[in-house]
N, C-alpha and C positions, 0 to 999 in steps of 0.2 A: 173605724179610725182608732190606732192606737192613740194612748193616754198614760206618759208616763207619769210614775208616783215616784217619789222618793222617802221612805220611812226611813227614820232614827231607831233602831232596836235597842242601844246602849250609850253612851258616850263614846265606844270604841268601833262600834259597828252601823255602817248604812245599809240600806238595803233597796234596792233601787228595782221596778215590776213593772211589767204596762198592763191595761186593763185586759188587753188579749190575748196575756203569755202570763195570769198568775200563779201558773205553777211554774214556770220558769222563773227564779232571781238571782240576779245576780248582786255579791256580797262585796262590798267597799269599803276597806280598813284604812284605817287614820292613815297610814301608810302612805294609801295613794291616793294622792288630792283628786277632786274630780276632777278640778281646770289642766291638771298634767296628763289625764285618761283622754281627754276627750281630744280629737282630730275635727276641725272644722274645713269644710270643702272637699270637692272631689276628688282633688290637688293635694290636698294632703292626706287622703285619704291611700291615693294612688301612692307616693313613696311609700306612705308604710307598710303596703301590702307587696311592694315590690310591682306593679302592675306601669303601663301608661293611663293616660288621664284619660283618654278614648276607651280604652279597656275597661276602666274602674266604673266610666259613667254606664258602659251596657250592663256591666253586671249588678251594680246599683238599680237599675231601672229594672231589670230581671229577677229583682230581690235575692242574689245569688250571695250577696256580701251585707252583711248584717249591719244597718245604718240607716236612720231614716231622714227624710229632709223638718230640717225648721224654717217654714220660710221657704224661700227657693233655694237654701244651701242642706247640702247634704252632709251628716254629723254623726259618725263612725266611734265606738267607745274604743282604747286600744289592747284592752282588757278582754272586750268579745270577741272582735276582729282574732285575737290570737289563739282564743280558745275556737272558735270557727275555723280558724285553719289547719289549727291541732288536730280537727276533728271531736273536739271534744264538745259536751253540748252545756253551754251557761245556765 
């Protein structure tokens, strides 16, 4: 089971890790609020990926699109989501 943390490194920088990707982190500047990052639902998930809501939920359930559920709702960063499509790895 992942476990997200979220550390403060400065006043200017976050740093946000789960307990099963701590060599993966991803870095969040004052910049960008987390509450404007973050995509709640499948549904919104799906526009921002350009997908339908049928599409978004297989590939979510196939762990194909990086996003985990809180709860029964599924909750996509849109900061990963675009580095994952980039290809690039967070």
């Amino acid at each position: 089971m992942k476990t997200d943390k979220m550390q403060v490194m400065d006043d200017d920088t976050k740093v946000q890790m789960t307990d099963d990707d701590a060599d993966k982190v991803q870095v969040i500047d004052d910049d960008t609020d987390l509450r404007d990052d973050l995509l709640w639902g499948a549904g919104a998930i799906s526009r921002y990926i350009g997908r339908t809501e049928r599409q978004t939920y297989y590939q979510l359930e196939k762990r194909q699109v990086p996003a985990r559920k809180i709860g029964e709702i599924w909750v996509g960063s849109k900061t990963t989501l675009r580095a994952h499509l980039a290809g690039e790895q967070p």
